[in-house]
C-alpha positions as a Markdown table, in Angstrom:
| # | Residue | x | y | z |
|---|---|---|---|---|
| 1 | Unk | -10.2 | -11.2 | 5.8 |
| 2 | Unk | -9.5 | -8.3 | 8.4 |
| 3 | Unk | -5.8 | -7.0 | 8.4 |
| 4 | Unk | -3.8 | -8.0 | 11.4 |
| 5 | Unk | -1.9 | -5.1 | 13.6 |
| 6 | Unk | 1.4 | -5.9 | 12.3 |
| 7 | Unk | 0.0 | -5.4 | 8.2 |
| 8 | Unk | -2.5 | -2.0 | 9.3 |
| 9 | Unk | 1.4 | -0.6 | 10.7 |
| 10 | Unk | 2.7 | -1.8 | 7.5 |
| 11 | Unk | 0.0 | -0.2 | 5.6 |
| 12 | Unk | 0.2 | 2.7 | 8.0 |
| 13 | Unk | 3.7 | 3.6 | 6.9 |
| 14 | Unk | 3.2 | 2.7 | 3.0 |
| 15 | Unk | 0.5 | 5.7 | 3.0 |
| 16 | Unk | 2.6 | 8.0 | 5.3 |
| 17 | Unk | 6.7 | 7.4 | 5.1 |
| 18 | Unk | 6.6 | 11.2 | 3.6 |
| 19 | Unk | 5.5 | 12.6 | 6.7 |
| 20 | Unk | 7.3 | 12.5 | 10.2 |
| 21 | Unk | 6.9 | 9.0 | 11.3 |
| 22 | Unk | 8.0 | 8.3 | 14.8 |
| 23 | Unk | 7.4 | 4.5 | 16.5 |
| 24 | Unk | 4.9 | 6.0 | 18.9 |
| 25 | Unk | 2.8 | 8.0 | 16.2 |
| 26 | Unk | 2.5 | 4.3 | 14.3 |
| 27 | Unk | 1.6 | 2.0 | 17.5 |
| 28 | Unk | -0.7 | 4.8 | 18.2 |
| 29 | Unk | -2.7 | 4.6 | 15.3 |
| 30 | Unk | -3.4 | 0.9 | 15.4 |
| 31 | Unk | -3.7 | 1.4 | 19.2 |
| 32 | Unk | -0.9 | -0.9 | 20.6 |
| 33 | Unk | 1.6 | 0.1 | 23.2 |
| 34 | Unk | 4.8 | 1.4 | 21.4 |
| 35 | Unk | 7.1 | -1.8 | 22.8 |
| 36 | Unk | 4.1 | -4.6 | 21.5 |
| 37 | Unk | 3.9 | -2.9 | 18.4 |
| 38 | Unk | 7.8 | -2.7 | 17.9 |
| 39 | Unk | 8.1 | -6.2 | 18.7 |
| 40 | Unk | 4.8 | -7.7 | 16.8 |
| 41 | Unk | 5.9 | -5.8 | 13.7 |
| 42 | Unk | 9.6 | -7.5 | 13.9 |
| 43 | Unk | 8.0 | -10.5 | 14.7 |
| 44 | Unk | 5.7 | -10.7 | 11.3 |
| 45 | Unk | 7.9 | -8.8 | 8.9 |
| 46 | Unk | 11.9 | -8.9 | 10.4 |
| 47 | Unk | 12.7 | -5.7 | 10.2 |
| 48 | Unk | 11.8 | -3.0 | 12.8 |
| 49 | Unk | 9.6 | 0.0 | 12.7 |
| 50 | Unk | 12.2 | 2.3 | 11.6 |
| 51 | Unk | 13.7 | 0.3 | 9.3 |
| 52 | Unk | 10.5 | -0.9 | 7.3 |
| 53 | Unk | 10.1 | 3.0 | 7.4 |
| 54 | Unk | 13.8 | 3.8 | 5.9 |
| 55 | Unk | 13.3 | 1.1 | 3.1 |
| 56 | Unk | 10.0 | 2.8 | 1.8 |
| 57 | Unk | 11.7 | 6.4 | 2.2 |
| 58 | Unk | 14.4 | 5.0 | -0.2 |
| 59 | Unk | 12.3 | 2.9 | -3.1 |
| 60 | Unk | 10.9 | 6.4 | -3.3 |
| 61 | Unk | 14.2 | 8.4 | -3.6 |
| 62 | Unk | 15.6 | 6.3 | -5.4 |
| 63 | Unk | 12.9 | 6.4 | -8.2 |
| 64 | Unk | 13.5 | 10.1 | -8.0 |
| 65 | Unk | 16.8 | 9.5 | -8.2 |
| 66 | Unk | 16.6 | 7.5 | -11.6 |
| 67 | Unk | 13.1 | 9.5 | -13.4 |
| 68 | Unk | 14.1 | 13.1 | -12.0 |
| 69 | Unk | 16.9 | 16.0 | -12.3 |
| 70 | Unk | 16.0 | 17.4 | -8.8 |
| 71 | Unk | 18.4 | 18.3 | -6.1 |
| 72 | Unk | 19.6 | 15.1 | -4.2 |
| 73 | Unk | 18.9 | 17.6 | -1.0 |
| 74 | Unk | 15.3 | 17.9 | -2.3 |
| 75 | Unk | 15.2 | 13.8 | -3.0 |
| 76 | Unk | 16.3 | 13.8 | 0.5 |
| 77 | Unk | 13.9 | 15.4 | 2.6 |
| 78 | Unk | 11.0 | 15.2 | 0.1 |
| 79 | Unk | 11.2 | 11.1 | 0.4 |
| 80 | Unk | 10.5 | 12.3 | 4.0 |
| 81 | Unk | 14.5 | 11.8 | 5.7 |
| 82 | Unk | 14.9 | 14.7 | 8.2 |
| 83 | Unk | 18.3 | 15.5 | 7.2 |
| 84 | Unk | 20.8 | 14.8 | 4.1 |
| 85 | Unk | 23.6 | 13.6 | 6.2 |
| 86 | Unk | 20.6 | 10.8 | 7.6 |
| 87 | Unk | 19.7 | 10.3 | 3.5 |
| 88 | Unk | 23.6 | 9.8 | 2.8 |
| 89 | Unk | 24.2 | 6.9 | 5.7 |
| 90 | Unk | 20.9 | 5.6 | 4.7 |
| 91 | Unk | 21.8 | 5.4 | 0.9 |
| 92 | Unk | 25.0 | 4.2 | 1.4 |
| 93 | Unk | 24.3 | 1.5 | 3.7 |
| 94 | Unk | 21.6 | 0.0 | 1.6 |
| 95 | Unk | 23.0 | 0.5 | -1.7 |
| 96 | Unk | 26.9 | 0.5 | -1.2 |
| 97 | Unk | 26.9 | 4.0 | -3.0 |
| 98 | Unk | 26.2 | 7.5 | -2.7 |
| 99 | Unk | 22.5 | 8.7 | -4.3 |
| 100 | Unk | 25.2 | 10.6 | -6.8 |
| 101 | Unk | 26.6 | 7.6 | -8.0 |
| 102 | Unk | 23.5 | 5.6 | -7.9 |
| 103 | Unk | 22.3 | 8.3 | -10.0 |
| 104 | Unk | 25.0 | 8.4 | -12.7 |
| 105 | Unk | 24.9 | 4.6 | -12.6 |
| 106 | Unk | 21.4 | 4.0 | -13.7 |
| 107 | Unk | 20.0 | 7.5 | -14.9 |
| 108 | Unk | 21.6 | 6.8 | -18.1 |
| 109 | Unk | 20.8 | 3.1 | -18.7 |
């Protein structure tokens, strides 16, 4: 069965949430206008562009997080977040701690 639009964007960003990923850049690559896309992919999945994007950028920092000694600032913009204040809000808001604490809380268990 072919993909629909909404699972290519979905599959778009699951290959490319490391790089720069911007709502037009993802519409544009399945070849919807940026508005229909927005909408069809909230539609299909309930989350928007961005945030589908944010959640993959953050399964993959956090495994970092957890596996890795690296700099959280490398974490940060190596799961592809343009800046660490942007990786902070983002952390905290999805995981009700910093990536510091998340770290000490399940690096050792």
């Amino acid at each position: 069965r072919q993909l629909s639009r909404a699972e290519e964007m979905a599959s778009f960003i699951a290959l490319n949430y490391l790089q720069p990923l911007t709502t037009e850049s993802i519409s544009e690559h399945v070849g919807l206008h940026p508005n229909y896309a927005m909408a069809l992919f909230q539609q299909t999945f309930g989350a928007t562009l961005i945030q589908f994007v944010t959640q993959h950028r953050l399964s993959h920092a956090q495994r970092l997080l957890v596996t890795t000694k690296e700099l959280i600032v490398n974490i940060a913009y190596g799961s592809g977040f343009g800046s660490l204040s942007r990786f902070n809000e983002a952390f905290r808001q999805a995981f009700g701690c910093t990536p510091r604490e998340y770290r000490k809380l399940y690096q050792s268990a």
